[in-house]
N, C-alpha and C positions, 0 to 999 in steps of 0.2 A: 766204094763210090761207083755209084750205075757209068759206063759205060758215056752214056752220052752228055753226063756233066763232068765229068771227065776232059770229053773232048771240047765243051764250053772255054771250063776254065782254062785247057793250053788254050784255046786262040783268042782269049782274053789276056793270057799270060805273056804271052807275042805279040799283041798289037802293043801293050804298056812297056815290056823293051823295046819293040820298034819307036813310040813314041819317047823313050828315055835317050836314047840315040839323038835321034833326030834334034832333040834341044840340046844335047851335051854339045853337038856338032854347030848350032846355031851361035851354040855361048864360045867357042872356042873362035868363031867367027869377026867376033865382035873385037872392037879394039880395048885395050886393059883400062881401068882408070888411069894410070899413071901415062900411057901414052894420048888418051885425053885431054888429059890434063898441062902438059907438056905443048901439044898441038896450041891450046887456046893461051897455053902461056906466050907460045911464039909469034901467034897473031895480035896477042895483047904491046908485046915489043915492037912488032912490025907497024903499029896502027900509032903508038906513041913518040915515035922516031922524031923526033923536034924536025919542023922547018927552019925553025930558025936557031938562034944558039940561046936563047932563054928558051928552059918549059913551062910551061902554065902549071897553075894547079890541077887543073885536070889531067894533064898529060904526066906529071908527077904520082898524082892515083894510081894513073895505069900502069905504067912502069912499075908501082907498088906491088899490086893486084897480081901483074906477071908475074914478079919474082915470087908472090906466093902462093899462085899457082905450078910454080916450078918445086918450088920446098914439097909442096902438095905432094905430086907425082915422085920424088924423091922418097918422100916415108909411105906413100904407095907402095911400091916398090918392096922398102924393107919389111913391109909389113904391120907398119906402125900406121896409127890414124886411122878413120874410117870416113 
């Protein structure tokens, strides 16, 4: 191989680990599905919280929804579920 594709394909070969890096470090960044999931399970709790001492049907959904977004993140976790 001449010499000068050679030296192409290293600084081709470097710029594509540098950009592999660079997303590995992006994705590491991010938060997991299961603490996602978990997060909007706890705002879904926080937002259903009865004022009063009956919940509505609605306010029953959400508390629903929550708890199964909590299961969600749960078998996240173990690896189960996608």
């Amino acid at each position: 191989m001449p010499e000068r594709a050679a030296a192409v394909i290293g600084r081709a070969l470097g710029d594509l680990v540098a950009e592999v890096e660079r997303l590995r470090a992006e994705l590491a960044a991010r938060p997991t599905r299961a603490e996602v999931l978990r997060a909007e399970a706890a705002w879904l709790r926080e937002i259903a919280t009865p004022i009063t001492r009956e919940r509505s049907e609605h306010e029953r959904g959400q508390m629903y929804a929550a708890e199964r977004m909590a299961q969600r993140a749960d078998d996240a976790e173990r690896g189960e579920g996608r």
